[in-house]
DOZA-717883 format. One record per residue (C-alpha): residue number from 1; residue in one letter; z, x, y. Coordinates in steps of 0.5 Angstrom, whole numbers. Layout:
BEGIN
<num: NUM residuo: A pz: Z px: X py: Y>
...
***
This chain:
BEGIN
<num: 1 residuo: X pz: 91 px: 151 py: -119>
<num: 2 residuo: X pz: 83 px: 150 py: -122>
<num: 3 residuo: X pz: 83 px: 143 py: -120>
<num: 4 residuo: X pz: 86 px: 143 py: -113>
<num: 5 residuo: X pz: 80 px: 148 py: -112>
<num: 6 residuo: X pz: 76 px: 144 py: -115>
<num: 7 residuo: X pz: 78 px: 139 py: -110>
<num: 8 residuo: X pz: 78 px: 143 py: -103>
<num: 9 residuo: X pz: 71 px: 145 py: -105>
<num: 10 residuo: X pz: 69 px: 137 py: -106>
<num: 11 residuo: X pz: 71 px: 135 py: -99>
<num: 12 residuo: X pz: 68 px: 142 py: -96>
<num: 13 residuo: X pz: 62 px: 139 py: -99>
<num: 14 residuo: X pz: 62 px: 132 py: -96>
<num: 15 residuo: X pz: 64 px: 135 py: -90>
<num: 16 residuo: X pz: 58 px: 138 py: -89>
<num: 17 residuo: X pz: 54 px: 132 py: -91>
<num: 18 residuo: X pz: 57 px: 128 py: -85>
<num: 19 residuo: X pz: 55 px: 134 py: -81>
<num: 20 residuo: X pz: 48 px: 135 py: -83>
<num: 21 residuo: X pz: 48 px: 126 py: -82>
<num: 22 residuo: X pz: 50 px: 126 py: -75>
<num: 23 residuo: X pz: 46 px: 133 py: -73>
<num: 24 residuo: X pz: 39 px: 129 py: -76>
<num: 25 residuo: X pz: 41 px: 124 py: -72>
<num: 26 residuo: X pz: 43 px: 127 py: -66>
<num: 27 residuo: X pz: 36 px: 130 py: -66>
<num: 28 residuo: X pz: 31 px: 123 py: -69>
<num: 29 residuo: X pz: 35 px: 119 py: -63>
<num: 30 residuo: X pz: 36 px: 124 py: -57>
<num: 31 residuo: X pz: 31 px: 129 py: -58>
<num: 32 residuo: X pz: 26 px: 127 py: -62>
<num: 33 residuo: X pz: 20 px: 126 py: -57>
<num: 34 residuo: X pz: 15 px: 122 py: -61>
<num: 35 residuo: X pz: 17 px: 116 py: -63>
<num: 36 residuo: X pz: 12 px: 111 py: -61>
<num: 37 residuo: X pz: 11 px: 103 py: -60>
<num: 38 residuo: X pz: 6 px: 98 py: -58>
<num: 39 residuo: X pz: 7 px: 93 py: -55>
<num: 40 residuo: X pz: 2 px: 86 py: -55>
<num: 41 residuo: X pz: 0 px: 82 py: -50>
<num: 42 residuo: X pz: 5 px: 83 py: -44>
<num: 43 residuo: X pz: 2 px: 78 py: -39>
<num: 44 residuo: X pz: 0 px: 80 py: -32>
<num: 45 residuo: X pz: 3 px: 78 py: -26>
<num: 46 residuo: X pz: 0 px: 77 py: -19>
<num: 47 residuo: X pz: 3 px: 78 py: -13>
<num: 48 residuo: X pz: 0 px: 75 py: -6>
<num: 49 residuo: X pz: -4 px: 69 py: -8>
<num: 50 residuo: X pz: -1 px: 66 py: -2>
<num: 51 residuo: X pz: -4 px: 71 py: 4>
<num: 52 residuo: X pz: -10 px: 70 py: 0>
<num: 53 residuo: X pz: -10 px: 63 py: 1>
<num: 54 residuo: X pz: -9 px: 64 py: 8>
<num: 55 residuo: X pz: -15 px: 68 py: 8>
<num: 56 residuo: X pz: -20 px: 63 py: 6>
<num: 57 residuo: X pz: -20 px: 66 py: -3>
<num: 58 residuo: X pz: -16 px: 64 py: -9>
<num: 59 residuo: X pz: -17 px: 67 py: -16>
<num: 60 residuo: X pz: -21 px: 62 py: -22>
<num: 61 residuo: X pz: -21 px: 66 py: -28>
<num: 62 residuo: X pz: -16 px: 72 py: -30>
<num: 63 residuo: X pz: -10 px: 69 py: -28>
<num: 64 residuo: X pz: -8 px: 69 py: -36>
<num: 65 residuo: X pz: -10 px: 76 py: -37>
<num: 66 residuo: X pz: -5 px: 80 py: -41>
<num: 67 residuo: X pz: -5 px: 88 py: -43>
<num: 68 residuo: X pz: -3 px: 92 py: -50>
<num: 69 residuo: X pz: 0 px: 98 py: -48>
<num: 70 residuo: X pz: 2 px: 104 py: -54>
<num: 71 residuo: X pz: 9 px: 107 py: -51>
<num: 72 residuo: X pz: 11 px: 114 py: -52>
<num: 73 residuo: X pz: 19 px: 116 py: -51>
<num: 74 residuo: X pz: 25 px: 116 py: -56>
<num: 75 residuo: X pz: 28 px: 112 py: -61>
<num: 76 residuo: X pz: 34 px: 111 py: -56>
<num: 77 residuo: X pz: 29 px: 109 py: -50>
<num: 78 residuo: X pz: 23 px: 105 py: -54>
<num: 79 residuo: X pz: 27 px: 101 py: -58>
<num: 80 residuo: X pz: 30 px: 97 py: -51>
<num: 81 residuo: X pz: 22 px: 96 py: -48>
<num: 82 residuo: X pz: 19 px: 89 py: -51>
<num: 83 residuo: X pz: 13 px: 84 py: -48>
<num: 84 residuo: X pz: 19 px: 80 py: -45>
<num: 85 residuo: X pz: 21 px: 86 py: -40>
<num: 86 residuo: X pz: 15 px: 90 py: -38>
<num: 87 residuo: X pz: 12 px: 88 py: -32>
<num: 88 residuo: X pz: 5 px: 89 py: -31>
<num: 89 residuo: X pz: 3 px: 87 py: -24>
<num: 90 residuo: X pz: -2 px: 87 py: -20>
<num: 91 residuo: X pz: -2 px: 87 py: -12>
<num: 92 residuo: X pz: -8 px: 82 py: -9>
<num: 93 residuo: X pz: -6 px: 83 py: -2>
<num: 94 residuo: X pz: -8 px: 90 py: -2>
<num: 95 residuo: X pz: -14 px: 89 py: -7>
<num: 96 residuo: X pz: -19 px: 84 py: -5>
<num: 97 residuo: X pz: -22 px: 84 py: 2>
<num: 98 residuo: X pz: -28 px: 78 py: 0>
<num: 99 residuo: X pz: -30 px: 73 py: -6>
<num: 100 residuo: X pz: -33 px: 76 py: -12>
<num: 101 residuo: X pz: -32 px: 79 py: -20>
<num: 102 residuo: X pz: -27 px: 85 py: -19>
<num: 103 residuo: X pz: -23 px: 89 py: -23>
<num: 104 residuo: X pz: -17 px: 91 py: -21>
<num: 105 residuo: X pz: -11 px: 96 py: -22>
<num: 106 residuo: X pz: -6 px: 95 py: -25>
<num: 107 residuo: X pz: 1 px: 98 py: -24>
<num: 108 residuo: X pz: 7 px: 98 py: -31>
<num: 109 residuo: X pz: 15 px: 97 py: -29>
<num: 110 residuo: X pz: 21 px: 96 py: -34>
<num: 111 residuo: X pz: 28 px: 96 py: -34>
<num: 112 residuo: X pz: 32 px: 98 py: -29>
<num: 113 residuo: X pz: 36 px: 101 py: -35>
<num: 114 residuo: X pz: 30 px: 105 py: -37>
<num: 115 residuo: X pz: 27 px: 112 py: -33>
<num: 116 residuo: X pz: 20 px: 112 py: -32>
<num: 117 residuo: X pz: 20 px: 119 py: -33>
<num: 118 residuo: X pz: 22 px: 117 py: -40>
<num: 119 residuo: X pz: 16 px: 114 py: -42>
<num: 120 residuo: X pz: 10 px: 115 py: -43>
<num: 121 residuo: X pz: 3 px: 110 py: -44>
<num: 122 residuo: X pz: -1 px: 114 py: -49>
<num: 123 residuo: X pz: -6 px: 108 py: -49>
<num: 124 residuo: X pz: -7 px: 102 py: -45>
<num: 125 residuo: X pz: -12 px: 96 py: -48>
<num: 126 residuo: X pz: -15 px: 96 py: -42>
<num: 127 residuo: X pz: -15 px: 100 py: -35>
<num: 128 residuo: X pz: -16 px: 95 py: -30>
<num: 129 residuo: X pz: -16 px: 87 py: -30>
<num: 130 residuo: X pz: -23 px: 83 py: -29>
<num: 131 residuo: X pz: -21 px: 77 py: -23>
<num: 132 residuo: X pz: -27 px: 71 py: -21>
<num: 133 residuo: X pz: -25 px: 71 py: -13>
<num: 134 residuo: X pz: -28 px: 65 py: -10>
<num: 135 residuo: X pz: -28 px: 61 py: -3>
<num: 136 residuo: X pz: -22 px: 56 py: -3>
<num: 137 residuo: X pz: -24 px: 49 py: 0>
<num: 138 residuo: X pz: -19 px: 43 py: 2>
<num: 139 residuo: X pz: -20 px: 37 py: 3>
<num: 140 residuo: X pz: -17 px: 30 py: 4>
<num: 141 residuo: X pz: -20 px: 24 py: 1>
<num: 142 residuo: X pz: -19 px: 17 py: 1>
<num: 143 residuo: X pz: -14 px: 13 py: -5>
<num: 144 residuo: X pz: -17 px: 8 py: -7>
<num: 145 residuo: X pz: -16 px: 2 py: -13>
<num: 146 residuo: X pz: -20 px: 0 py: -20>
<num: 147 residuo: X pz: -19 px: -5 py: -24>
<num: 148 residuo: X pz: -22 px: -4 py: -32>
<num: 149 residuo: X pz: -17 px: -10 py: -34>
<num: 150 residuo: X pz: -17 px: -18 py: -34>
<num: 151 residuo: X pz: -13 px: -24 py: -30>
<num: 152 residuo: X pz: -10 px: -30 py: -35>
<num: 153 residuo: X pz: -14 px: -36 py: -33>
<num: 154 residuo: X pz: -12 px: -40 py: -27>
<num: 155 residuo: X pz: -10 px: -33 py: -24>
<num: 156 residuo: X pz: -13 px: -29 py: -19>
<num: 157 residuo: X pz: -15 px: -21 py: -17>
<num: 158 residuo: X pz: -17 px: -17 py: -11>
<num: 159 residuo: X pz: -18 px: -11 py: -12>
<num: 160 residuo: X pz: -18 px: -9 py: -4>
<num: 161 residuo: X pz: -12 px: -12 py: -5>
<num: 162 residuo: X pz: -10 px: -6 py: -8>
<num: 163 residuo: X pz: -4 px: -1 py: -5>
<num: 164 residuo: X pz: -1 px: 5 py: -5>
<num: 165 residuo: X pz: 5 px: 9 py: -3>
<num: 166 residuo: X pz: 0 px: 15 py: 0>
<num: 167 residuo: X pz: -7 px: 12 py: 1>
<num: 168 residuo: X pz: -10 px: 20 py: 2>
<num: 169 residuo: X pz: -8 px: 26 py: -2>
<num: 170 residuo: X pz: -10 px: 33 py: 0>
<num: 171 residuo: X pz: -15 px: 37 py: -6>
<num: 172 residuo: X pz: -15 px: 44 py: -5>
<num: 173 residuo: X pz: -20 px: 49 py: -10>
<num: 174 residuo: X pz: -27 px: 53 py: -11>
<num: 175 residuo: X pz: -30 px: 51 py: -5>
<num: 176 residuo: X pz: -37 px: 49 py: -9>
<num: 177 residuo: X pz: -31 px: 44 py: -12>
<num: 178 residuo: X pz: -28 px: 41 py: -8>
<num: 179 residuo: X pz: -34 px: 39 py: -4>
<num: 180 residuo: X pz: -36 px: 35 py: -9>
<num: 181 residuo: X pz: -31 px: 30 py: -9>
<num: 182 residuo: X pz: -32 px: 24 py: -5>
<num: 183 residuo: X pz: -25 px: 20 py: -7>
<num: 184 residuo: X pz: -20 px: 18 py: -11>
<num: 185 residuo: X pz: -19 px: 13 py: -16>
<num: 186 residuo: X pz: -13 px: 10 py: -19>
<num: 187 residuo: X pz: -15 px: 5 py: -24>
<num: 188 residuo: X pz: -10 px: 0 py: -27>
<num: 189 residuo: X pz: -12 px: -3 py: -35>
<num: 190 residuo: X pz: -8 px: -9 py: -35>
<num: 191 residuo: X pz: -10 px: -15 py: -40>
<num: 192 residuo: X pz: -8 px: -22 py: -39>
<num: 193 residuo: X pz: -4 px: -21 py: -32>
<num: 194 residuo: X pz: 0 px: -27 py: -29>
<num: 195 residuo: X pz: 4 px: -24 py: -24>
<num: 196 residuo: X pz: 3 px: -18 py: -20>
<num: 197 residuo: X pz: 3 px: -11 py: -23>
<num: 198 residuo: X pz: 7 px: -5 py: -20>
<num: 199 residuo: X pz: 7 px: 2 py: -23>
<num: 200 residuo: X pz: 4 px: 9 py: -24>
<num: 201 residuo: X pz: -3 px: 10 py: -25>
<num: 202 residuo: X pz: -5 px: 17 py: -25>
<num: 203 residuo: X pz: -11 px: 19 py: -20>
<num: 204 residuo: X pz: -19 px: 21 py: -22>
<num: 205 residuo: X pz: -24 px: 24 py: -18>
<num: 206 residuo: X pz: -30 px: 22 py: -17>
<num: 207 residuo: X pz: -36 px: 24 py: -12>
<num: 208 residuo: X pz: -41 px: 19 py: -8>
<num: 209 residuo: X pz: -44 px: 16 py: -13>
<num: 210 residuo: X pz: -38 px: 15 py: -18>
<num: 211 residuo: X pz: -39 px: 20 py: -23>
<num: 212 residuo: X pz: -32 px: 23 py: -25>
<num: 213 residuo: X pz: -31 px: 30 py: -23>
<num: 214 residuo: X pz: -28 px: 35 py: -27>
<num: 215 residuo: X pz: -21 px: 37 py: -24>
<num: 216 residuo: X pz: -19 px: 42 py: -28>
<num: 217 residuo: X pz: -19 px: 47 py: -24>
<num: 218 residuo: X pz: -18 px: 44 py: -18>
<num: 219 residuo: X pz: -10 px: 43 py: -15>
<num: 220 residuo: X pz: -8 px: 35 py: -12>
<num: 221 residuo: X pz: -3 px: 34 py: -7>
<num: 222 residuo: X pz: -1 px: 29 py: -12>
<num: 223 residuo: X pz: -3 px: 28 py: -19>
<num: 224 residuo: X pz: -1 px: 20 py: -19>
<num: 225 residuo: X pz: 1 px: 15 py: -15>
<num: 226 residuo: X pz: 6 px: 8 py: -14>
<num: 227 residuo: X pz: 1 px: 2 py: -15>
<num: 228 residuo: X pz: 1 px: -5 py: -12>
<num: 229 residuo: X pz: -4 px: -10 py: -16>
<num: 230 residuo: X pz: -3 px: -17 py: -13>
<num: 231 residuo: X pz: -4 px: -24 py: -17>
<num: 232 residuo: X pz: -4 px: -30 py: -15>
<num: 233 residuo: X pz: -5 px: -37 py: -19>
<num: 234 residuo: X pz: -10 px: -40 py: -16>
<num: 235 residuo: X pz: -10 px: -48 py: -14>
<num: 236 residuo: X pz: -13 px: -54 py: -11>
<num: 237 residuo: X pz: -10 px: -58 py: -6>
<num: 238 residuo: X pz: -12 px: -64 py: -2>
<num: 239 residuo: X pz: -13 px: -64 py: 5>
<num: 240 residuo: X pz: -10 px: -69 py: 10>
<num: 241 residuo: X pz: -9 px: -71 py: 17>
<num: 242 residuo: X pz: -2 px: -74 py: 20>
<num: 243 residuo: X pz: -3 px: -80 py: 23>
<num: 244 residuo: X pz: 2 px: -82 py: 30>
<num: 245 residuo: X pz: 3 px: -89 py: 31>
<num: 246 residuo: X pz: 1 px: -91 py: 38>
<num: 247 residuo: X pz: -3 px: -96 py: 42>
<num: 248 residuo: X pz: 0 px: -102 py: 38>
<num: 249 residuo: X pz: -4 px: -99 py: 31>
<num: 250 residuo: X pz: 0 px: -97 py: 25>
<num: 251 residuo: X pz: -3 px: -91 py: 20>
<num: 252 residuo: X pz: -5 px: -98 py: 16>
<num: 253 residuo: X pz: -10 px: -100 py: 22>
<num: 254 residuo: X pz: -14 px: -95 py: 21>
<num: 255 residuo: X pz: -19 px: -91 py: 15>
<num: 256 residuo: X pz: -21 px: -84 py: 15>
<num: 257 residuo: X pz: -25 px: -80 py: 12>
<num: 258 residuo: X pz: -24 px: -71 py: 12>
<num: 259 residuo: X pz: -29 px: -66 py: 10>
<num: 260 residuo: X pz: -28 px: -63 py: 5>
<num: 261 residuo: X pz: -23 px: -67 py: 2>
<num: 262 residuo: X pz: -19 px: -61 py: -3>
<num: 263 residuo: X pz: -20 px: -54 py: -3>
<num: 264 residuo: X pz: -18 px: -48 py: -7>
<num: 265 residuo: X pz: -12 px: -43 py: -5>
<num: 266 residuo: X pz: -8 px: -38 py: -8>
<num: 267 residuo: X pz: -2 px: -35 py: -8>
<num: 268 residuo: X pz: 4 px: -35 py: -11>
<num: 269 residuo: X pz: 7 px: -39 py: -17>
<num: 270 residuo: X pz: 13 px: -41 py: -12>
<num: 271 residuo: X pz: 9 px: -41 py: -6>
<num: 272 residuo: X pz: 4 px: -46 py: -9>
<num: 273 residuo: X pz: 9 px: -50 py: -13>
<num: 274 residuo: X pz: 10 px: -57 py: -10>
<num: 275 residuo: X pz: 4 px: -56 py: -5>
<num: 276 residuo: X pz: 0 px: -62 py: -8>
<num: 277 residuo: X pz: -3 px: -64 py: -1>
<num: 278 residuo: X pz: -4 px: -61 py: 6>
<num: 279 residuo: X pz: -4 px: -63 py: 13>
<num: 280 residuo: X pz: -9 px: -60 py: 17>
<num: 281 residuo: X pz: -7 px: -63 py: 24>
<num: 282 residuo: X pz: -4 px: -69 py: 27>
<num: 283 residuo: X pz: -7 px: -75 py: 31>
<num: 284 residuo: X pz: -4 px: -79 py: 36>
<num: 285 residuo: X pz: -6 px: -86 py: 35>
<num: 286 residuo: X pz: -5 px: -88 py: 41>
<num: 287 residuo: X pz: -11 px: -83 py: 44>
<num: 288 residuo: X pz: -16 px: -86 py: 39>
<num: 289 residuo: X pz: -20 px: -93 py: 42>
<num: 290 residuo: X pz: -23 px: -95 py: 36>
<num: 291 residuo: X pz: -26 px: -88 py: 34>
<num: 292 residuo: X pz: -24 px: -82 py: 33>
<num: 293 residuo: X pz: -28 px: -76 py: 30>
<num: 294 residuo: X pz: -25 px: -69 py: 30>
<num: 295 residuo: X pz: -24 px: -62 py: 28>
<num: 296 residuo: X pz: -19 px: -58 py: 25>
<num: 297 residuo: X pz: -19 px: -51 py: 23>
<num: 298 residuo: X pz: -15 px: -50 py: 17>
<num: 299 residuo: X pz: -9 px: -45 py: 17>
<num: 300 residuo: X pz: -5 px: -44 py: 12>
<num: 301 residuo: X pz: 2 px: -43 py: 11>
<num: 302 residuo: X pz: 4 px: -35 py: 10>
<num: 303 residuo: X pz: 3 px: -33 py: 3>
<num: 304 residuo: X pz: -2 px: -38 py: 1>
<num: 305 residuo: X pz: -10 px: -35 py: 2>
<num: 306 residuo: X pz: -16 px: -40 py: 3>
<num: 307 residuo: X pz: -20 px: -39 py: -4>
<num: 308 residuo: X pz: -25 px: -43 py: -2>
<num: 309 residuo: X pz: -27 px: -40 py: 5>
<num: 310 residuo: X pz: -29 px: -46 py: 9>
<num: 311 residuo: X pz: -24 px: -46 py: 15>
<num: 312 residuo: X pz: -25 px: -53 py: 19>
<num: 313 residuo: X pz: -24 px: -59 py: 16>
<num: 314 residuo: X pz: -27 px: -65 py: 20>
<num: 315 residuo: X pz: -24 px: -73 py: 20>
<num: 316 residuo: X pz: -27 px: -78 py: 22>
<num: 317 residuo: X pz: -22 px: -84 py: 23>
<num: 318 residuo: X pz: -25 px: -92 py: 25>
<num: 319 residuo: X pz: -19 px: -97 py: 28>
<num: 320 residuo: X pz: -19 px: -103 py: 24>
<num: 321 residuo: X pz: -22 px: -109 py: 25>
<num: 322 residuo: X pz: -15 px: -113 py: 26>
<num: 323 residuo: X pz: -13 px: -110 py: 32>
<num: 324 residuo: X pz: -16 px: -113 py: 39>
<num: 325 residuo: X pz: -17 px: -108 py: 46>
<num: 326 residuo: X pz: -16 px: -112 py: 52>
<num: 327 residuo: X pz: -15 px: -109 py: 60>
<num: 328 residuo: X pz: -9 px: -111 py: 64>
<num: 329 residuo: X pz: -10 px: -109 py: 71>
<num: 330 residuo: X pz: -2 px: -109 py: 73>
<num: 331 residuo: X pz: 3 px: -108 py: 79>
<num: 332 residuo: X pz: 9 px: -107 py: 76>
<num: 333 residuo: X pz: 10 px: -99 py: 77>
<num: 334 residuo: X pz: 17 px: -96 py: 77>
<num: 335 residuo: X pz: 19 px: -89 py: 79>
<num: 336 residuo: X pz: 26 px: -87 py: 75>
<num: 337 residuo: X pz: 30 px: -82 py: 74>
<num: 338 residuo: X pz: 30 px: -80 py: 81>
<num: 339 residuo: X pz: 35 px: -76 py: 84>
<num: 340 residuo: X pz: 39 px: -78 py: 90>
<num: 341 residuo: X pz: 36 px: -73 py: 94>
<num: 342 residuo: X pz: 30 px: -73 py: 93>
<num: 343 residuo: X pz: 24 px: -78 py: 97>
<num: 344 residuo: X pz: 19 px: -82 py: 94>
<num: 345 residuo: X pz: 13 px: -88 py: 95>
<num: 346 residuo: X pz: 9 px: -90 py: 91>
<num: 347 residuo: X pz: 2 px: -89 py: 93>
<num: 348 residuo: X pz: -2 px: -93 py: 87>
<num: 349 residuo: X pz: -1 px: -100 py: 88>
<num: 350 residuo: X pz: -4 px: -102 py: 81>
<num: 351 residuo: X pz: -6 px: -99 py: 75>
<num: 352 residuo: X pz: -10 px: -102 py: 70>
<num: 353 residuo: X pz: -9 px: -101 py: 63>
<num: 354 residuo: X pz: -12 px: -101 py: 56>
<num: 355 residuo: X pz: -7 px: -105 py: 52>
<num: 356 residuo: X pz: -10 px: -106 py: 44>
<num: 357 residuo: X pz: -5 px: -110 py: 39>
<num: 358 residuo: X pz: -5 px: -116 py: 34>
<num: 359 residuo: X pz: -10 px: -121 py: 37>
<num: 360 residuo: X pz: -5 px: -126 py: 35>
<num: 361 residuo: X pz: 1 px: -122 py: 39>
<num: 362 residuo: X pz: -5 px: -120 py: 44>
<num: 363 residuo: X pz: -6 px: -128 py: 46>
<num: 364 residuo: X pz: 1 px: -128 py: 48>
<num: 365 residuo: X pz: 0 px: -122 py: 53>
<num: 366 residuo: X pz: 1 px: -124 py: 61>
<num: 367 residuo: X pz: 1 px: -119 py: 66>
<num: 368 residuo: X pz: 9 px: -118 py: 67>
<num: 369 residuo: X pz: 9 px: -115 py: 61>
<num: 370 residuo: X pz: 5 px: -109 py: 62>
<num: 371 residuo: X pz: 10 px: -104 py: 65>
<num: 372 residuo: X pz: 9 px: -97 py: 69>
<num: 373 residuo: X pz: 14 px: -92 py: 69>
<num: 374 residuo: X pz: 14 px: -85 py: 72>
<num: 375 residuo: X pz: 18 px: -80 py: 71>
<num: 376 residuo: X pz: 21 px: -76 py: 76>
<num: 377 residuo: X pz: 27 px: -72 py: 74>
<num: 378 residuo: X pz: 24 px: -66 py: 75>
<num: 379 residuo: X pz: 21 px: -67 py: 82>
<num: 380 residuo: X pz: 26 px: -62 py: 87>
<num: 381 residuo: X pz: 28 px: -64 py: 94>
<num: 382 residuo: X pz: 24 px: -58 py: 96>
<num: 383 residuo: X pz: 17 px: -62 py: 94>
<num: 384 residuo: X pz: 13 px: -65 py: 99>
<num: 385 residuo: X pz: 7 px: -68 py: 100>
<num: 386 residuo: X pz: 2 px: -73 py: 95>
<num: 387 residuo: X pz: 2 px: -71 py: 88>
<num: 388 residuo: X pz: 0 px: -74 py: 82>
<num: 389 residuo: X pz: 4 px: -75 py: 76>
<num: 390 residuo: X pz: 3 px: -78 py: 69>
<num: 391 residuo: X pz: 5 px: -85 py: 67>
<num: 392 residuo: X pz: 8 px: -88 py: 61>
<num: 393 residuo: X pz: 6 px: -95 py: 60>
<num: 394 residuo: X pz: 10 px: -100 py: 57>
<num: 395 residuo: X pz: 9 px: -107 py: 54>
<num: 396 residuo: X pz: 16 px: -111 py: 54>
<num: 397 residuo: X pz: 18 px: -115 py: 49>
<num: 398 residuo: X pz: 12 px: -113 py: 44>
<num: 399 residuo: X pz: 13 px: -108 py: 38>
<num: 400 residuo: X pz: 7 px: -108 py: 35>
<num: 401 residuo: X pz: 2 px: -108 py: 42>
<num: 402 residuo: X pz: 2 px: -101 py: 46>
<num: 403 residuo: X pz: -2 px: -98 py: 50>
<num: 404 residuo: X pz: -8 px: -94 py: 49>
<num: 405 residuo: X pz: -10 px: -87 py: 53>
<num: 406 residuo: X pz: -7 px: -83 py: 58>
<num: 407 residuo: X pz: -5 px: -85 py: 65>
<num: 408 residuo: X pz: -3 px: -82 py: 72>
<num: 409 residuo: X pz: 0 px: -85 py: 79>
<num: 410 residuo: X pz: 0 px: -82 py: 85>
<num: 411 residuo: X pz: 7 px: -81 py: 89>
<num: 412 residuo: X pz: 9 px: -79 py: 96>
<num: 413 residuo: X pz: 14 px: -74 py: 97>
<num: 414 residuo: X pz: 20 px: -72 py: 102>
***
């Protein structure tokens, strides 16, 4: 009997104890009004910033401001609030009114788990949040390249050759800043570039006399561009004339000379691969009496560049002595190629004619050799009256004496 009393009286006791826990903590928890915490360094958060902008403001120093708040409330209540979910915030809109340094007021959230009556600040570190308000400038620059690099030899650079895939941004900032800045510039650095480059480069300030600007605070549209940088090889190539055979002379009956005789161009490796020699025009032979001089303007094929900037070749071309000129006065002019129902006469009775060839083959030139034929296929029954119409001069027989000049006939119609 003494042991069993013994044992009722243990559990009483243990009982009690459990009790008197449950109690404490009932009161530490629930009741218990004094608990406090500080909690540090909760950032600031600025509502606004849009509307002030569209007034022409914007804030410089004070967006990283952060408080320390000292918090009174239960344990239960307490132990949930921490820096990441306090909300300081502070509204601009219904503060700033004009530029300036300005303290602001400030207002305290939590969660939405927690009261605001159970919470209590006992100490802020500090009352109201200090802001730098100044006037917001905007402003569009130009983008324009800078090369820092090298080529490799027998290749060339243009740096107004440089593209982008913008070529202007946009810089919006203080506005003493922003009208400071006088363009952009993406620089490339490349060394030893043997074809053109293509990539991003980032952009740098600078102002009207190329002095870098700080950007730090200043906000770009864009911060780098997409960059093209054209190199080319560079070349020399000599420069000709075509020669048309005609009046009985030959490309071997005749000497030219062409100023310049060669020029620089550039492009790439292959546009420039196999171009040795250019023609920089054509002359007919048959145009030419003894001599000839002429220039020509010097056009390149697309994707080639004229290096050397000279833009007119002039020839100077001398038919050989071995040929001989001779006039022919002749009669024979024939109207071909006309159709049934159109009229024709020939007004011109004879013509005469340059004829130039070998003088060995000119020796046996009679006048029935020379033959004038004109063309009238494209003449309508609707044409009427006296025209003049170009002639074709032929030499028959002869392969190596022709005609030189050009010649019209004069034919009746209808």
């Amino acid at each position: 009997m003494l042991n069993r009393l013994k044992h009722i009286n243990f559990l009483y006791v243990l009982l009690a104890i459990v009790c008197a826990i449950l109690c404490w903590l009932y009161v530490d928890v629930t009741v218990e009004p004094d608990t406090r915490v500080t909690i540090h360094n909760i950032p600031v958060t600025f509502v606004g910033e849009e509307a002030l902008a569209e007034e022409g403001l914007m804030l410089t120093d004070g967006q990283d401001s952060t408080v320390s708040l000292t918090l009174v409330g239960t344990r239960a209540v307490v132990s949930q609030l921490k820096r990441t979910n306090i909300t300081i915030t502070v509204d601009l809109t219904a503060q700033v009114t004009e530029a300036g340094t300005q303290s602001l007021n400030y207002t305290v959230s939590y969660p939405n788990t927690i009261n605001m009556s159970s919470v209590k600040i006992r100490s802020r570190s500090v009352s109201a949040i200090e802001v730098t308000v100044v006037k917001m400038g905007n402003k569009t620059v130009s983008v324009v390249g800078g090369f820092t690099g090298s080529v490799a030899e027998g290749y060339l650079y243009d740096t107004n050759a440089f593209s982008f895939d913008v070529t202007e941004i946009t810089v919006t900032g203080e506005e003493s800043q922003v009208e400071q800045v006088d363009h952009a510039v993406a620089t490339l650095s490349e060394q030893n570039l043997s074809e053109t480059w293509t990539g991003t480069l980032p952009l740098t300030l600078v102002d009207a006399d190329g002095n870098e600007v700080d950007q730090t605070e200043l906000t770009l549209s864009q911060s780098e561009v997409e960059a093209t940088f054209p190199v080319s090889l560079v070349k020399e190539i000599s420069l000709a004339v075509t020669i048309v055979e005609g009046g009985g002379a030959t490309e071997d009956d005749v000497s030219y000379t062409i100023s310049p005789e060669t020029l620089k161009v550039s492009g790439t490796q292959e546009a420039l691969d196999g171009l040795d020699t250019f023609s920089v025009g054509t002359i007919d032979l048959s145009q030419v009496v003894t001599s000839e001089r002429q220039s020509f303007s010097i056009d390149l094929p697309e994707g080639i560049s004229n290096v050397s900037g000279t833009t007119v070749a002039t020839v100077t071309l001398t038919i050989g002595s071995s040929l001989t000129t001779t006039k022919v006065t002749t009669t024979n002019i024939q109207l071909v190629n006309q159709a049934e129902d159109v009229s024709s006469a020939l007004v011109t009775e004879s013509l005469e004619v340059r004829i130039r060839g070998d003088k060995d083959t000119m020796d046996l030139l009679v006048e029935d050799d020379v033959v004038v034929e004109v063309d009238i296929s494209d003449i309508s029954s609707e044409v009427t009256g006296t025209v003049t119409l170009p002639a074709t001069v032929k030499v028959t027989g002869m392969s190596d004496v022709g005609a030189v000049g050009d010649y019209e006939v004069t034919v009746e119609l209808g």
